[in-house]
FIVO-713193 format. One line per field, with one value per residue (C-alpha): residue number from 1; residue in three letters; x, y, z. Coordinates in Angstrom, 1 decimal. Example, Ala and Ser with C-alpha at 12.3 -4.5 7.8 and 13.67 -1.06 7.14 Angstrom:
n (1,2)
res (ALA,SER)
u (12.3,13.7)
v (-4.5,-1.1)
w (7.8,7.1)
This chain:
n (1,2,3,4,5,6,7,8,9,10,11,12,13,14,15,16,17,18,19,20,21,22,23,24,25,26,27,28,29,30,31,32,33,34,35,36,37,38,39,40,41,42,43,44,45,46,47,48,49,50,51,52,53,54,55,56,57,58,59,60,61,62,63,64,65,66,67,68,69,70,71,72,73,74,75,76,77,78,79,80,81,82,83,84,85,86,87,88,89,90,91,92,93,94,95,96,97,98,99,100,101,102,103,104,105,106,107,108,109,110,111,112,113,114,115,116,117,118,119,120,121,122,123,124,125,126,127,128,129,130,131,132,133,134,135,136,137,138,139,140,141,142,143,144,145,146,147,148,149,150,151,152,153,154,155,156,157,158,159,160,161,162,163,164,165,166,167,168,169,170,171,172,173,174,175,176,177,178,179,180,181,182,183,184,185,186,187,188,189,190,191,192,193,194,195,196,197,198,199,200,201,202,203,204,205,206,207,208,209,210,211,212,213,214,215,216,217,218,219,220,221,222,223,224,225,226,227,228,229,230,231,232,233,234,235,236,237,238,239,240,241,242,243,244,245,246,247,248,249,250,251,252,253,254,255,256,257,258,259,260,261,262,263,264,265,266,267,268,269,270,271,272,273,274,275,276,277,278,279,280,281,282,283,284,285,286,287,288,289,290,291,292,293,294,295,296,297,298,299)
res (UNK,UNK,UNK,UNK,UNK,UNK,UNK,UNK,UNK,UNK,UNK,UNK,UNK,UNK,UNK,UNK,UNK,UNK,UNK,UNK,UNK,UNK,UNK,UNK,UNK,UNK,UNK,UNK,UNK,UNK,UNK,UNK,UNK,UNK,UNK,UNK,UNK,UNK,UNK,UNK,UNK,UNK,UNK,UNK,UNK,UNK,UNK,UNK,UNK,UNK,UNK,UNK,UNK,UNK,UNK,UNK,UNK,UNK,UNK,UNK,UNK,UNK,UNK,UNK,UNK,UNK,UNK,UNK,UNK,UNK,UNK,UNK,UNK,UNK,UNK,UNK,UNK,UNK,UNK,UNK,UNK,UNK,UNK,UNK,UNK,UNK,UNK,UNK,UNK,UNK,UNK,UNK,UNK,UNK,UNK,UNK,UNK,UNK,UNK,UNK,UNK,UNK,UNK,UNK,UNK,UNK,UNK,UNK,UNK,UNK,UNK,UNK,UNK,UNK,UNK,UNK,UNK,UNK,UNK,UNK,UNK,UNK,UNK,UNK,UNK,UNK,UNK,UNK,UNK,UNK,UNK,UNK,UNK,UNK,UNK,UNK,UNK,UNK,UNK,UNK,UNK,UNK,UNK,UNK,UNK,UNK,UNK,UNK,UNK,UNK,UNK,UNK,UNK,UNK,UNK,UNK,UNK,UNK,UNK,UNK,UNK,UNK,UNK,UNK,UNK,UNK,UNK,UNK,UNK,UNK,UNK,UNK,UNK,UNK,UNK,UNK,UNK,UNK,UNK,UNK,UNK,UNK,UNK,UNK,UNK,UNK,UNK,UNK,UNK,UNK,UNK,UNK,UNK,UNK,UNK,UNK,UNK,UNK,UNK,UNK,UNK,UNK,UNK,UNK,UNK,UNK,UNK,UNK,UNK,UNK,UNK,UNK,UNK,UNK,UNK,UNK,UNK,UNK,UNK,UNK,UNK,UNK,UNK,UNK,UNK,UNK,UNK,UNK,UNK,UNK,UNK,UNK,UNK,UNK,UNK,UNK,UNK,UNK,UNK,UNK,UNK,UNK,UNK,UNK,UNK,UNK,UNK,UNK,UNK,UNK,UNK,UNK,UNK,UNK,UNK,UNK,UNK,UNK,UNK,UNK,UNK,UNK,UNK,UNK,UNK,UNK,UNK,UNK,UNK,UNK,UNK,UNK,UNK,UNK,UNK,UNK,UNK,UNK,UNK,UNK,UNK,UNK,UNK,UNK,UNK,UNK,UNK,UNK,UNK,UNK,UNK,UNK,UNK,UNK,UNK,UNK,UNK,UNK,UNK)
u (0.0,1.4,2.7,0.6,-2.5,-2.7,-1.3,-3.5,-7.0,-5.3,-5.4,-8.9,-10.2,-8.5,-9.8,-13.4,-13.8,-15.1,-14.6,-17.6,-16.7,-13.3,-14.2,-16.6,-13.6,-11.2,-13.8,-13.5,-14.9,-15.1,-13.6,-10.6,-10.2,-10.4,-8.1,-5.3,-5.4,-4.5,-2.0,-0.4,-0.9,0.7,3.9,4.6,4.0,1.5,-2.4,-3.1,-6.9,-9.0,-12.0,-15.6,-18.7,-19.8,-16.8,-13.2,-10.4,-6.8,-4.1,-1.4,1.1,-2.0,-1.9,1.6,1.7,-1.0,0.9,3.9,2.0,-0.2,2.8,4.1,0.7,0.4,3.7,3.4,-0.2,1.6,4.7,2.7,0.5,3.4,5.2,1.7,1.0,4.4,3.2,-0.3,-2.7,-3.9,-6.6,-8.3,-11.3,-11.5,-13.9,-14.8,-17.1,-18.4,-20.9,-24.3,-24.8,-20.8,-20.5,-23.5,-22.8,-18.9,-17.6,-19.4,-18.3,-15.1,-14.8,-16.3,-13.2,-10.8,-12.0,-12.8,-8.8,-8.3,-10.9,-9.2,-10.7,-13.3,-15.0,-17.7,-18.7,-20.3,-22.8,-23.8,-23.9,-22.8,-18.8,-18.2,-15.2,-12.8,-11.4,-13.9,-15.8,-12.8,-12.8,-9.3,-10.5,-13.1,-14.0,-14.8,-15.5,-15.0,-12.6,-10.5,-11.9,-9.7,-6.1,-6.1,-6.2,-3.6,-5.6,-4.5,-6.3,-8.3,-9.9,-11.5,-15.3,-16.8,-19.7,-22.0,-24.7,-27.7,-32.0,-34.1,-35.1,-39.0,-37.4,-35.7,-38.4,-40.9,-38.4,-35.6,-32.4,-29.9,-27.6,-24.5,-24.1,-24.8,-28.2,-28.8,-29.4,-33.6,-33.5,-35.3,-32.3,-31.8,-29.2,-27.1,-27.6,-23.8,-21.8,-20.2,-22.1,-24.9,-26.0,-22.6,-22.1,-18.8,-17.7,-14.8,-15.8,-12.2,-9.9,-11.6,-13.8,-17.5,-19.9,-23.0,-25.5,-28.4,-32.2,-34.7,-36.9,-35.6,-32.2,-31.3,-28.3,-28.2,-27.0,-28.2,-31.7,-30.5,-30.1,-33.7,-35.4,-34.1,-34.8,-38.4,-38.4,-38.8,-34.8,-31.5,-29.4,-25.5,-24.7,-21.4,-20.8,-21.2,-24.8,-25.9,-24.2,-26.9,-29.3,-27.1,-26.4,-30.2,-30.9,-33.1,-30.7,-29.1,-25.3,-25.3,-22.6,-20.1,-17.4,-16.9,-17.1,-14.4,-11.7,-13.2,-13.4,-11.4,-12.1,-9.9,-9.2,-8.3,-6.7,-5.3,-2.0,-0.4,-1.8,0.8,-1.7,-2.0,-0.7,-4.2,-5.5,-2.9,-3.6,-7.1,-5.8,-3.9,-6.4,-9.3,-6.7,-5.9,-9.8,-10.6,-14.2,-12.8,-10.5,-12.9,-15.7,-16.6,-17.8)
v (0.0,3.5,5.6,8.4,7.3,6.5,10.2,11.4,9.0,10.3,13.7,13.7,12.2,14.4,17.5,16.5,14.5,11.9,8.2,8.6,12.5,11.6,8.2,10.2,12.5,10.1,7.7,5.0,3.0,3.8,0.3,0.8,4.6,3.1,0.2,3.1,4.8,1.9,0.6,4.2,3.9,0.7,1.7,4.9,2.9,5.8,6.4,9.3,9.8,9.2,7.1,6.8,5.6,9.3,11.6,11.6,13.9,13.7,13.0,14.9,12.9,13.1,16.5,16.9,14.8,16.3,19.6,18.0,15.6,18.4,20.5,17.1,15.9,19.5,19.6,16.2,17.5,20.6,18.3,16.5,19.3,21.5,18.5,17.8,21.0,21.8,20.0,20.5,23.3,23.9,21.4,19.9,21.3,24.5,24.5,28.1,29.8,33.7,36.0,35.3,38.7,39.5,36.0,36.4,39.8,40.5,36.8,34.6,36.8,36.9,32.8,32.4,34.5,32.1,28.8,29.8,30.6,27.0,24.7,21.3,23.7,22.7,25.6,24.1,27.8,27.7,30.6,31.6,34.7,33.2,32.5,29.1,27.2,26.4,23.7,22.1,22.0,21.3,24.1,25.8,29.3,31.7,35.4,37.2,41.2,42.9,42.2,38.5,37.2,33.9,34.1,30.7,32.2,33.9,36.6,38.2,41.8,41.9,45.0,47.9,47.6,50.8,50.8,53.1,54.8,55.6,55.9,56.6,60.2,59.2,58.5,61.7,63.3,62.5,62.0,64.8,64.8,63.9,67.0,64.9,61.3,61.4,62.5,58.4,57.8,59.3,58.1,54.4,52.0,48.9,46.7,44.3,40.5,39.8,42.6,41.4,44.7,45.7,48.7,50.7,52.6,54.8,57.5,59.9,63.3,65.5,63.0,61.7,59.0,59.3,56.2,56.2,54.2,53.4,51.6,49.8,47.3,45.8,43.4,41.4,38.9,39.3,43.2,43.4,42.6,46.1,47.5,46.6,47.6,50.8,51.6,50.9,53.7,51.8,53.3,54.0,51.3,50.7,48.7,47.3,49.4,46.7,46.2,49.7,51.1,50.8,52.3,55.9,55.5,55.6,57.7,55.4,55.6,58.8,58.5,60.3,61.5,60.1,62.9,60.8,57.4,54.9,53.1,50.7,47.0,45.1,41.8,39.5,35.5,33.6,30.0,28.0,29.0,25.7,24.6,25.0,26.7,24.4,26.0,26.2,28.0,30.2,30.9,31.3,34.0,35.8,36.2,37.6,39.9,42.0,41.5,45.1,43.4,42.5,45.2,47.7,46.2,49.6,51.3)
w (0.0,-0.8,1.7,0.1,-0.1,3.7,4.7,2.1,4.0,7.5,6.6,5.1,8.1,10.8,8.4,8.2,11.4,9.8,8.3,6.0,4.4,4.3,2.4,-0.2,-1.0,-1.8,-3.6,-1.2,1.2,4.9,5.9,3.6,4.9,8.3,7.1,5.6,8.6,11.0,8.8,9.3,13.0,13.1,10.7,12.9,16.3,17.3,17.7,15.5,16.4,18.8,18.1,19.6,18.0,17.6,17.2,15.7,17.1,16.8,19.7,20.2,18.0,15.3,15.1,15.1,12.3,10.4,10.9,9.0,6.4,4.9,3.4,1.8,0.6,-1.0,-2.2,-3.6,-5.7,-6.9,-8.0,-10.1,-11.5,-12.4,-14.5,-15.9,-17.2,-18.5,-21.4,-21.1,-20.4,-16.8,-15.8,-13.1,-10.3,-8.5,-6.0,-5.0,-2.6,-3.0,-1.9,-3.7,-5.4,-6.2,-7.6,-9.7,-10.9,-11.0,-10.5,-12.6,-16.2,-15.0,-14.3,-17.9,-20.0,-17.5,-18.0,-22.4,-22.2,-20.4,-21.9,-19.2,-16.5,-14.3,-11.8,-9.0,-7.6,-4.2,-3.3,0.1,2.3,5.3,5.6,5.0,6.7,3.5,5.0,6.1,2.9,0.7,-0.9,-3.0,-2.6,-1.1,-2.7,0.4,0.7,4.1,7.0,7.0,10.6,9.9,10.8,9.7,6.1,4.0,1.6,-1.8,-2.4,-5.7,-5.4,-3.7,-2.4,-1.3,1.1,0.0,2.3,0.0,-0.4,-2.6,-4.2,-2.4,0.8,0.9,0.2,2.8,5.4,4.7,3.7,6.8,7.0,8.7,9.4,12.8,11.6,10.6,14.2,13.9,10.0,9.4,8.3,6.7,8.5,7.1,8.9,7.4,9.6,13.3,14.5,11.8,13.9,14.0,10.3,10.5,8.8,7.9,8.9,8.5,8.8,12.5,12.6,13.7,14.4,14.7,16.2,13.7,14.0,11.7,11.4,8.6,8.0,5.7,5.2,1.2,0.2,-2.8,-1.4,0.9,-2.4,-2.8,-0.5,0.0,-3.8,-3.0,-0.7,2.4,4.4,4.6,3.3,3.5,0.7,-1.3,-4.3,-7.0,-5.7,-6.2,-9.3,-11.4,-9.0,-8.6,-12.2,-13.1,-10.1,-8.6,-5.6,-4.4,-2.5,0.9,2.6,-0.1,1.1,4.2,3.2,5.1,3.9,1.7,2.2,-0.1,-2.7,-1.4,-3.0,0.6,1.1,3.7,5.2,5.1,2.2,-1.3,-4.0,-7.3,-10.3,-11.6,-8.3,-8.7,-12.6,-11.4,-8.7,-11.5,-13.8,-10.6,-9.8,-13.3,-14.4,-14.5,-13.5,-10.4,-9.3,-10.4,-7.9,-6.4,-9.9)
């Protein structure tokens, strides 16, 4: 049996906490997962993970291991990827996960030019609006907008993204135009379910910043759905650029305060720390990062 293909079961297992996932990823069986993983346990004269009928956890000398075998095992991928592809083009899956509105609208064109250019390809894109664990789910790369809250995560800036404070032209009509930001604070306002503190908007008011403490009755977890509803008249809404540009453009949505927005959030591609990008991942991360789609997010 290769040495490979039981760190490779191992590492799977510890990852996922599971025989059964681990199993399904590697197209195998759960007794000859469990089967690899004992044989490694036996060569290395060590338990690696501790087993009950409901739970699997690594010991000590498991997770020291895992520490050290991950490198290799991605080292080992990459080896054989880089000799494959100097003759071939790039191929293989990237499994991706994004916001549901920026993958729809900015991603999603910009996935299509990459994998026309590199027809061996495969993209599975993951949407969702809540922040999924990459390693846990398997994935090679998330698209994430906003603050990194993972340290276990090394990030490569894409792009700017803007958050833009904005209503509609009926809104400000009937309820008045607020005069400074602070002025939010007695305004109806749409919060946003994805922010660690949906409540606090700040601003840049010459060169200091000002918070302030907003209400409303409405949230939502989705910002172009913000976008939305403020467009129907209903609030206030703080919203990602990419999600409104149409709106301001038309003047269905008017910008407020847009002398003292923040430092913008960034697009950022994010991956595992300890895990050696494949040279299609890293095309991939190329090509996100000089798509003027991409980098130009905030327009």
């Amino acid at each position: 049996m290769d040495k490979i293909d039981r760190m490779r079961a191992f590492a799977l297992v510890a990852q996922n906490a599971s025989f059964t996932l681990a199993a399904q990823r590697l197209g195998r069986s759960s007794r000859l997962v469990s089967k690899y993983v004992a044989d490694l346990e036996e060569a290395l004269g060590v338990q690696l993970l501790n087993r009950t009928t409901r739970s699997v956890s690594l010991t000590d000398a498991g997770a020291t291991y895992l520490a050290m075998c991950e490198p290799l095992l991605d080292g080992f991928d990459e080896m054989e990827e880089v000799v494959r592809n100097a003759q071939t083009s790039l191929r293989g899956v990237i499994r991706i996960s994004a916001p549901t509105g920026f993958g729809s609208l900015r991603l999603a064109p910009s996935l299509a030019a990459f994998v026309e250019q590199h027809t061996e390809v495969e993209i599975d894109l993951n949407l969702s609006d809540r922040r999924v664990s990459i390693i846990e789910e398997g994935l090679d790369l998330a698209i994430r907008i906003g603050p990194t809250r993972d340290s276990s995560l090394k990030m490569r800036r894409l792009g700017p993204m803007p958050l833009i404070v904005c209503a509609s032209p009926a809104y400000l009509e009937r309820a008045g135009v607020p005069a400074h930001p602070s002025a939010l604070a007695t305004h109806e306002c749409i919060l946003d379910g994805n922010m660690s503190d949906p409540a606090v908007w700040r601003f840049d008011v010459d060169g200091n910043e000002v918070v302030v403490h907003v209400n409303g009755r409405l949230q939502a977890n989705a910002p172009a759905a913000s976008a939305r509803l403020a467009a129907a008249g209903v609030a206030v809404a703080r919203c990602p650029a990419y999600t409104v540009a149409d709106a301001l453009r038309s003047e269905e949505l008017v910008e407020l305060f847009a002398e003292h927005r923040v430092t913008p959030y960034v697009v950022a591609a994010l991956f595992p720390q300890n895990r050696r990008l494949t040279t299609r991942v890293r095309a991939l991360i190329d090509h996100l990062a000089s798509d003027d789609l991409i980098c130009n997010a905030g327009a």
